[in-house]
C-alpha positions in Angstrom: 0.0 0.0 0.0 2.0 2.9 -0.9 1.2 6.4 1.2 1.8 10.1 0.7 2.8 12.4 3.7 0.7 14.7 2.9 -1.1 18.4 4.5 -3.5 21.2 2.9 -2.5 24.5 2.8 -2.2 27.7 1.2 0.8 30.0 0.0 2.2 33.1 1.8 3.7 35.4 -0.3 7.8 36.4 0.8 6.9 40.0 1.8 9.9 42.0 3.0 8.7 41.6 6.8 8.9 37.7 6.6 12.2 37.9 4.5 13.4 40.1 7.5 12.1 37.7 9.8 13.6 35.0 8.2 17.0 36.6 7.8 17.1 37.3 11.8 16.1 33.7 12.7 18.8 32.3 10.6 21.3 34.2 12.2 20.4 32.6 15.8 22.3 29.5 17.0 20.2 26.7 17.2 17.1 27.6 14.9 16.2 26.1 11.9 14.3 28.4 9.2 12.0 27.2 7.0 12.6 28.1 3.4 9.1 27.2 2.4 6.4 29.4 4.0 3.3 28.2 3.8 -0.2 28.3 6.0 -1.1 24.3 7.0 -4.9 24.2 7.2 -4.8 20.7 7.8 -1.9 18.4 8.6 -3.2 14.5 7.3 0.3 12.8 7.6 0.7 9.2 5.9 -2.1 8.8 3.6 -3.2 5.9 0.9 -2.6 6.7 -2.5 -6.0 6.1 -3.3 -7.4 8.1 -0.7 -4.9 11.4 -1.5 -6.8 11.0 -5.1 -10.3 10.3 -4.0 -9.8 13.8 -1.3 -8.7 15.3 -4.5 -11.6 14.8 -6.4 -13.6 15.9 -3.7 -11.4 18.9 -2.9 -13.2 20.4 -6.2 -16.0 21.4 -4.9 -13.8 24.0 -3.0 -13.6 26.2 -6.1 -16.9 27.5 -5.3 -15.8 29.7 -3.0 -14.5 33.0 -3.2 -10.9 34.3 -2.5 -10.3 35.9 0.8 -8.0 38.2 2.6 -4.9 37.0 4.7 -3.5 39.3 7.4 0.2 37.9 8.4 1.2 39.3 11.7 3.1 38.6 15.5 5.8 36.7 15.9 5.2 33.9 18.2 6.2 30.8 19.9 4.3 26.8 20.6 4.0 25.7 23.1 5.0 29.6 24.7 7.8 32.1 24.2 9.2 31.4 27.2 10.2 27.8 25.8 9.9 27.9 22.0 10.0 24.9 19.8 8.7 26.7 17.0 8.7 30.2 15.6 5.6 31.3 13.8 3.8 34.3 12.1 0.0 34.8 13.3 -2.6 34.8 10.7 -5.5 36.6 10.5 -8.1 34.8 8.2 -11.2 36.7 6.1 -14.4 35.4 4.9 -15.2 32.5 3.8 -12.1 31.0 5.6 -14.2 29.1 7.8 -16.4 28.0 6.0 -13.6 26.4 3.6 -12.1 24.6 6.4 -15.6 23.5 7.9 -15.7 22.0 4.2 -12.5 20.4 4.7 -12.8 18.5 8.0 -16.1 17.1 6.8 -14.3 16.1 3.1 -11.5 14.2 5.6 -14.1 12.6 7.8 -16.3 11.3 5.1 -12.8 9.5 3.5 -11.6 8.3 6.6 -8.3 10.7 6.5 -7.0 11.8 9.9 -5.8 14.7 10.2 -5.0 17.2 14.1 -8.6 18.0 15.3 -7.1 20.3 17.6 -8.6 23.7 17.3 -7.0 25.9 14.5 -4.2 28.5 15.2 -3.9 30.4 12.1 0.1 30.6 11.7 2.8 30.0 9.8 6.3 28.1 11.0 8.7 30.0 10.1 11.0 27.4 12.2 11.9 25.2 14.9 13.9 25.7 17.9 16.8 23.1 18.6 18.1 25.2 21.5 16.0 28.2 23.2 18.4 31.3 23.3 18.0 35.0 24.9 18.7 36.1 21.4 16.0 34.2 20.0 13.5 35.7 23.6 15.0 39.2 22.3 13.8 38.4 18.6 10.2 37.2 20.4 9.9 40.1 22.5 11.0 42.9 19.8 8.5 41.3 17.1 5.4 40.5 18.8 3.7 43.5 17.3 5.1 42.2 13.7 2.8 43.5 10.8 4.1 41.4 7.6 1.0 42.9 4.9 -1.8 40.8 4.1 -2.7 39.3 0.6 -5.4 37.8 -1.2 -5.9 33.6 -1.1 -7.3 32.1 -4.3 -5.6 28.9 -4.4 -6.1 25.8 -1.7 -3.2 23.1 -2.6 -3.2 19.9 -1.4 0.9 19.0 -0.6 3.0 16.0 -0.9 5.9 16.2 2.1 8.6 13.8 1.8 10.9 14.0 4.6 14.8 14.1 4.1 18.2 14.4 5.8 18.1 18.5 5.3 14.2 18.9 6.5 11.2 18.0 4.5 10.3 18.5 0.9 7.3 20.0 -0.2 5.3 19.5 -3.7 1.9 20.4 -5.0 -0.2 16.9 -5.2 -3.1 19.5 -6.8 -4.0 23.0 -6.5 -7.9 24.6 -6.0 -8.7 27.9 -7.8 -11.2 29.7 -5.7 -13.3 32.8 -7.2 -11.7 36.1 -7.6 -14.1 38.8 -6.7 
């Protein structure tokens, strides 16, 4: 039975506040910064072939929604700041969000797909922390207020993950125009 590591998301643009971001991360001991910035609305892990296709087809039906606006913005830390294991960038999610993601977790239940129920925290990892440093609590502290733009999402893409020595490598399994108003 062959499987696909697999998550749905949706593409943040490289402003010049998460570049920034990004380029004071990397300059901290013992963090590792994600190249690939992206928004996981759903994490599925190790999925059946046939099943990845089958949530495809069904994933469709997603197009009949209409884009919706992304505000990108604060700097924070799971499980806290005070002990970071990863570095993220709030999100701030516009209509019909919800309602696309209320579509999703019924799409996954229907086809037997488990994926984190936990309650969504809009964010995107922009690393994780191998050892916690002041310089990294400095970095936490100075850009909590962080305001990295906002953008228009009209694309949901469901991603292949495959998991190497140097992190984990994303591709688009298939991509879900929604309705540009």
């Amino acid at each position: 039975m062959e499987t696909v590591r697999s998550f749905i998301s949706i593409k943040i643009p490289l402003t010049p506040s998460v570049r920034k971001v990004q380029g004071k991360l990397r300059e901290i001991k013992g963090v590792n910064v994600s190249d690939d910035v992206h928004l996981t609305l759903r994490f599925l892990d190790e999925v059946e072939l046939r099943k990845i296709k089958e949530l495809s087809e069904c994933m469709r039906s997603l197009e009949k929604y209409h884009s919706f606006k992304v505000s990108v913005k604060g700097l924070g830390a799971f499980p806290n700041v005070k002990d970071p294991r990863i570095i993220w960038i709030g999100a701030d999610m516009g209509e019909p969000f919800y309602d696309i993601l209320s579509e999703l977790d019924i799409m996954l239940d229907a086809s037997s797909i488990y994926y984190d129920k936990k309650p969504f925290k809009a964010h995107v990892t922009m690393g994780r922390v191998k050892s916690p440093s002041v310089e990294l609590g400095d970095l936490l502290s100075e850009e909590k207020n962080l305001d990295a733009g906002s953008f228009v999402c009209s694309e949901i893409i469901l991603m292949g993950s495959k998991l190497t020595s140097r992190g984990a490598v994303h591709s688009a399994i298939s991509s879900f125009k929604l309705i540009k108003d």
